[in-house]
VMD Tcl script that draws the C-alpha trace (Angstrom):
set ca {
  {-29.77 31.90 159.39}
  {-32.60 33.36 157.18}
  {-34.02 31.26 154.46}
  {-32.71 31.25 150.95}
  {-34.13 34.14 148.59}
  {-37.18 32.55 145.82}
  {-38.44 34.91 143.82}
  {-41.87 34.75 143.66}
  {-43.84 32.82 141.31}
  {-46.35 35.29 139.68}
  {-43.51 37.65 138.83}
  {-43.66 37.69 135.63}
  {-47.44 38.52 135.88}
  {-46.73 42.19 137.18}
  {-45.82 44.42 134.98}
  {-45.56 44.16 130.79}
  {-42.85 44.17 128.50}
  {-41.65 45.71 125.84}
  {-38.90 45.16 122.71}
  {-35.95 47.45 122.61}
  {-35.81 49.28 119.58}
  {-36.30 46.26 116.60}
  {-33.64 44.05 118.69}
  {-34.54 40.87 120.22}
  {-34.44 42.19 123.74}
  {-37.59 42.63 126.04}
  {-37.11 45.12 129.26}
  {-40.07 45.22 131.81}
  {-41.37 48.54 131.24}
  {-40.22 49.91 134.92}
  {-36.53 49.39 135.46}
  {-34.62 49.44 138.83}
  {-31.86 52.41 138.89}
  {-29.13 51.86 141.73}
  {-28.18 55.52 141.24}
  {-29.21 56.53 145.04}
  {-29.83 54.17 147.78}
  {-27.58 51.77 146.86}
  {-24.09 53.14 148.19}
  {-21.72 52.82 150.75}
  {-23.15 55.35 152.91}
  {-26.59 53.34 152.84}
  {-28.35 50.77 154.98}
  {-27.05 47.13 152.86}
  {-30.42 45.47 154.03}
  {-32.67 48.16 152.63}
  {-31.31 47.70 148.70}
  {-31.71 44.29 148.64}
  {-34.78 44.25 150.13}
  {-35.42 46.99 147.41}
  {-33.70 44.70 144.44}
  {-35.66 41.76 145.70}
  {-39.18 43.37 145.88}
  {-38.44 44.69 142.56}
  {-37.70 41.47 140.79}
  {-40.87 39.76 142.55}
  {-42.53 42.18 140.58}
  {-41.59 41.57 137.94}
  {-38.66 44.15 137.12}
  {-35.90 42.13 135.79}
  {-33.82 45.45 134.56}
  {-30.88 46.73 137.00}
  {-29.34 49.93 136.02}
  {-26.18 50.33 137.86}
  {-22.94 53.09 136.94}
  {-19.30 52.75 137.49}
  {-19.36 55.87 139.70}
  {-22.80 55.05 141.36}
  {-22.54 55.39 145.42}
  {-21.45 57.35 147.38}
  {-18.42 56.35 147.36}
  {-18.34 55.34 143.84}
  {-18.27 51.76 143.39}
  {-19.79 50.78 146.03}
  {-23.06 50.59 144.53}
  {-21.61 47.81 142.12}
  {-20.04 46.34 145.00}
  {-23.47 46.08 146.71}
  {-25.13 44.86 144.03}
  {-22.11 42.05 143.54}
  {-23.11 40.82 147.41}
  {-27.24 41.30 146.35}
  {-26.34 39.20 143.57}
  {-23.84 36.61 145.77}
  {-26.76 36.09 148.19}
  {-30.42 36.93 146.18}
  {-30.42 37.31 143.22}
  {-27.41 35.81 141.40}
  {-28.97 32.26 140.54}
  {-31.85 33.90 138.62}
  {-28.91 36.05 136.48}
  {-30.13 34.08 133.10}
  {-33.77 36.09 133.66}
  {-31.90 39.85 134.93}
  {-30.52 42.56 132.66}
  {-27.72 43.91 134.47}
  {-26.27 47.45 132.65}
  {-23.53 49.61 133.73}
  {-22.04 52.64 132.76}
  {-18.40 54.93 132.12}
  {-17.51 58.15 131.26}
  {-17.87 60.72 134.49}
  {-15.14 60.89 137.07}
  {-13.89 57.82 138.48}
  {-10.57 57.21 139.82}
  {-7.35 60.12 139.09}
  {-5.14 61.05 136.32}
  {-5.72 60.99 132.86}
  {-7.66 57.69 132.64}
  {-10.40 58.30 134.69}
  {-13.36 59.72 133.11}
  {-14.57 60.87 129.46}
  {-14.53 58.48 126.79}
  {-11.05 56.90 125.45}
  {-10.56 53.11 125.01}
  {-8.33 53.25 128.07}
  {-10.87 54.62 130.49}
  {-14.15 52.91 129.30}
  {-12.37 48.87 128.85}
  {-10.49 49.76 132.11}
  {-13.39 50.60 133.84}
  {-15.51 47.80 132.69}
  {-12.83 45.43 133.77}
  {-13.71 47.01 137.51}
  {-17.09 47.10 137.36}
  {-17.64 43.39 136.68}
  {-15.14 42.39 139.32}
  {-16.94 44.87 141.59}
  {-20.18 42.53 140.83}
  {-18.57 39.34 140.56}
  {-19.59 38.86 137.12}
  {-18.36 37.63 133.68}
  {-20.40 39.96 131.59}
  {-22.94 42.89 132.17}
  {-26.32 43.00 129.54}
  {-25.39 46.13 128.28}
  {-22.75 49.17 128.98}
  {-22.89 52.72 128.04}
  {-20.89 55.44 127.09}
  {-22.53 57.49 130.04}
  {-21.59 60.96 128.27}
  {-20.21 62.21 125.10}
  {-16.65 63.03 125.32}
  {-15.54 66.30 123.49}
  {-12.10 65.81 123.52}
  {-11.83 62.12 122.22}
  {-13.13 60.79 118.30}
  {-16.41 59.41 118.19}
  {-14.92 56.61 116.66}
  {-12.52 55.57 119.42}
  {-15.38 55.86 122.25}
  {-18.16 53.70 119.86}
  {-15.03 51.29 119.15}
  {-14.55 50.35 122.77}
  {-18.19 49.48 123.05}
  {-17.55 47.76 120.50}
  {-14.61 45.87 121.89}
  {-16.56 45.65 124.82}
  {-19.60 42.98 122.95}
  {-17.39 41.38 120.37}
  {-14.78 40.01 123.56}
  {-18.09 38.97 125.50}
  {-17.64 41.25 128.54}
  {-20.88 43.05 127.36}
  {-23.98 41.72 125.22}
  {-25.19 45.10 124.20}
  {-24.18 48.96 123.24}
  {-26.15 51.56 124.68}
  {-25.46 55.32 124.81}
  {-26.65 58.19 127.85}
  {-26.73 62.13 127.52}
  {-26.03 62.38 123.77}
  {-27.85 64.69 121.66}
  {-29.73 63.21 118.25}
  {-26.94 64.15 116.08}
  {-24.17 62.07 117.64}
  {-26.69 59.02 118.75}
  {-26.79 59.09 114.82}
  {-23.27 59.12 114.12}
  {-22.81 56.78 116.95}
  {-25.18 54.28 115.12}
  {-23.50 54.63 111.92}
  {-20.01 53.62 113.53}
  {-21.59 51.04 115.29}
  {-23.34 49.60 112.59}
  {-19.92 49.61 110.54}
  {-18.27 47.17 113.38}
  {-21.11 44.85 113.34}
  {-22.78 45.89 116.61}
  {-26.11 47.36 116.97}
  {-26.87 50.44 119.33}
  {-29.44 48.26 121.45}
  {-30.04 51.57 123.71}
  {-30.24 55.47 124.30}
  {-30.57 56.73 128.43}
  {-31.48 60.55 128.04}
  {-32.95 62.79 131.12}
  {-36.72 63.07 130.34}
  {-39.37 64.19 132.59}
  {-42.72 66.10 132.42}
  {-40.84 69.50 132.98}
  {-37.99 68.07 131.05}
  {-38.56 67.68 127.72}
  {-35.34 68.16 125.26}
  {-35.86 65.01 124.12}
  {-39.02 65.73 121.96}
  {-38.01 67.61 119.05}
  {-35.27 65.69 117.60}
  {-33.86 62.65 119.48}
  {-36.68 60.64 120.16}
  {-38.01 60.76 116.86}
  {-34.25 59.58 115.32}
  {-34.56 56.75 117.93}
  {-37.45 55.43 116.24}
  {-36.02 55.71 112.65}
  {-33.07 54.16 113.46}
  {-34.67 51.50 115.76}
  {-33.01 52.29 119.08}
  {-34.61 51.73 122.05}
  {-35.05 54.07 125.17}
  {-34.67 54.11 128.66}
  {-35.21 57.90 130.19}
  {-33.38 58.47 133.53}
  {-35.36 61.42 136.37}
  {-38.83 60.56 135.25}
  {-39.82 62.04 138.05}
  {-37.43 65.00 138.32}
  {-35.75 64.01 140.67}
  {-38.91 63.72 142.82}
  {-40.74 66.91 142.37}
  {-43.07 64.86 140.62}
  {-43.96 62.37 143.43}
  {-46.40 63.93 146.70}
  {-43.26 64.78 148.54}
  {-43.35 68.40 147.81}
  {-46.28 69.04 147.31}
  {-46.90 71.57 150.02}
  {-43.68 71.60 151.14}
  {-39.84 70.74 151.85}
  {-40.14 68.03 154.11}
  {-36.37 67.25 156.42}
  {-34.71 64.78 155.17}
  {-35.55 65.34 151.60}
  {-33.51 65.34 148.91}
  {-34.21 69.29 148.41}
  {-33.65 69.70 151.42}
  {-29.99 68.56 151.73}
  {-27.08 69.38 150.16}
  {-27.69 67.61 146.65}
  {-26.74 69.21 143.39}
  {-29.48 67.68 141.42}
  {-32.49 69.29 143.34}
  {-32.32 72.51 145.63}
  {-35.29 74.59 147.08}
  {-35.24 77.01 144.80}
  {-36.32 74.00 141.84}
  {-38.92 73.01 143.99}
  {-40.28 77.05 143.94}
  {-39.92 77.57 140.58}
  {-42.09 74.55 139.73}
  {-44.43 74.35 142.65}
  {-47.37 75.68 140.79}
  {-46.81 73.53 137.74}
  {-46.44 70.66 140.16}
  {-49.55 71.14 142.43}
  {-51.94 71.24 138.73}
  {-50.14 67.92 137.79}
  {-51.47 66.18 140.97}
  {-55.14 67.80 140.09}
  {-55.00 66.06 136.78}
  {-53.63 62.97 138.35}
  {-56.15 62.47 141.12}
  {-58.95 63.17 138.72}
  {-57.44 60.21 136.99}
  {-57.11 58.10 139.97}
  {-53.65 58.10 139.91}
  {-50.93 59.50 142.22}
  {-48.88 61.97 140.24}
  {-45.95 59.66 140.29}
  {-47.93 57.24 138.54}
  {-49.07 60.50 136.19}
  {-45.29 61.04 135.66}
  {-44.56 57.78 134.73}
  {-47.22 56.61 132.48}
  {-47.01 59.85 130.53}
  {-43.50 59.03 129.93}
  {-44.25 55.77 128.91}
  {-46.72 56.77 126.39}
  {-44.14 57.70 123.73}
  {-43.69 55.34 120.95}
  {-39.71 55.60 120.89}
  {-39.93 54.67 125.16}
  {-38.97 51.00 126.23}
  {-38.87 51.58 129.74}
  {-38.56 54.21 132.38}
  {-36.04 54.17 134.80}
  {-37.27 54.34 138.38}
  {-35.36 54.94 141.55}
  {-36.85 54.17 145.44}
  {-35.82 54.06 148.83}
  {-39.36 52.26 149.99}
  {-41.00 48.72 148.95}
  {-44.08 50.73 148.90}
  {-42.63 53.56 146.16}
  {-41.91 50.32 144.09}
  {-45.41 48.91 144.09}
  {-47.11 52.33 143.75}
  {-44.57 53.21 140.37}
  {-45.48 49.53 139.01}
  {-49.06 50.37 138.97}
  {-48.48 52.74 136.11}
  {-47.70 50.08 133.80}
  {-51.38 48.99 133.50}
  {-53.05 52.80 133.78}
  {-55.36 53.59 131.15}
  {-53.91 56.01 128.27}
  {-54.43 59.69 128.22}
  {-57.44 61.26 126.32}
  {-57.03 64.30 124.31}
  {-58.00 66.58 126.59}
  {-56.05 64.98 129.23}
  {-52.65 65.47 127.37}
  {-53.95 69.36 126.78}
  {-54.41 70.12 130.29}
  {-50.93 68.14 131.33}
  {-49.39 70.83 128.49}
  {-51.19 73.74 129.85}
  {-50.03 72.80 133.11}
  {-46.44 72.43 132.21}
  {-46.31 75.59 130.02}
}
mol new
graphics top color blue
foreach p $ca { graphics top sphere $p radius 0.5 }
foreach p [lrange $ca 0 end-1] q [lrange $ca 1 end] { graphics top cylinder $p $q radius 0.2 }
display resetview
């Protein structure tokens, strides 16, 4: 029998912190997403090594999602077990965030954004984890079909019965994330959180919703910082087997990787003149924005997780830096 988990002592040493929005809440600024890695399909002993090598670092933020696999649930269910053997007597120091609103389970109640689906599904997730509450859950998309109102009242529901200590929103545009704060703020719970898509050759975030985040005093976690790894070395002269490009995954195909090759190969000239990798580029440029709290990262290596943390402490961008990362990306 191996010994019993203890997280290491300087943890808290590793990596800064930052408030969320004007709450109370401080997220490590690196947070662990269990979007890929972390299913059924996957090697169990290679996430928690993975969870724990994160949290001895000093990341005490795991992002999880109700559909989050493959098969879905079964990165909950993982985590539940991570948490069972690991990680589950340090819960008081982890932020633990799920999320509802894509596909699910069938019929009528399984996706999108009515009371029914997101309470429902919450009720799962935490027995998937074996918990009594998560630190925050999201309304992982806007629902079209179902009243603002109804959605923002089951997060709601959601903090005021204790089942969730925070609201937090993913893939809305500025003008709902504003209406959703105004509801919110009506039932007496604060919008702790936005999760939008942001990247160096992703930037829809700029004009308009980050700068309502920081008027309104919502905090930010962006998701595919690094594009879904076109900004890491891994294709940087090529597809490699075994990528994600190189399989059958709807996020990334070959013919990203081509359109943004030459874009990608400047980026790591501007990072190695910096002395960073252009992961670490990626991820400190993201971090630079004032409205940012943290960047979600995911990894299937130890060594991916030390390498991102080193971004936290980079030094910041000169002018002429930021110009040539523009000129790059244009």
């Amino acid at each position: 029998m191996s010994n019993p988990y203890v997280a290491a002592s300087d943890r808290y040493s590793q990596v800064p912190y930052a408030r969320c929005g004007r709450s109370g809440l401080k997220l490590s600024r690196l947070s662990l997403g269990l979007w890929h890695n972390f299913g059924g399909v996957d090697v169990f002993e290679k996430g928690r090594e993975l969870c724990r090598a994160a949290f001895d670092l000093g990341i005490t933020h795991f992002d999880l999602a109700n559909n989050y696999g493959p098969p879905p649930g079964s990165a909950e269910e993982n985590f539940g077990k991570i948490l069972d053997l690991d990680l589950g007597k340090y819960r008081d120091e982890l932020i633990i965030s799920t999320k509802a609103g894509y596909h699910m389970w069938d019929g009528p109640y399984g996706e999108w954004g009515s009371r029914k689906y997101l309470l429902s599904s919450l009720d799962q997730s935490l027995e998937r984890m074996g918990l009594e509450y998560v630190d925050i859950f999201y309304s992982h998309r806007p629902d079209p079909d179902t009243p603002l109102e109804e959605t923002m009242g089951a997060l709601a529901t959601a903090v005021h019965s204790g089942k969730a200590l925070y609201a937090g929103i993913s893939n809305y545009d500025a003008d709902m994330t504003r209406r959703a704060h105004e509801i919110l703020d009506d039932l007496g719970v604060p919008l702790l959180i936005h999760q939008p898509r942001y990247n160096l050759l992703d930037r829809w975030v700029e004009p308009e919703l980050l700068p309502a985040l920081e008027e309104l005093g919502v905090g930010c976690i962006p998701f595919s910082p690094l594009a879904q790894g076109q900004l890491t070395s891994r294709y940087l002269k090529s597809i490699p087997e075994g990528s994600r490009a190189a399989g059958s995954s709807v996020f990334l195909n070959p013919t990203d990787i081509e359109q943004n090759q030459g874009r990608i190969l400047k980026l790591a000239e501007i990072a190695e003149a910096r002395g960073q990798t252009l992961a670490q580029m990626a991820l400190t440029w993201v971090l630079r924005q004032p409205a940012i709290t943290t960047v979600l990262i995911g990894a299937s290596s130890v060594e991916q997780i030390k390498e991102n943390v080193a971004c936290a402490s980079a030094p910041e961008f000169s002018d002429d830096e930021l110009k040539a990362i523009d000129a790059a990306c244009a």
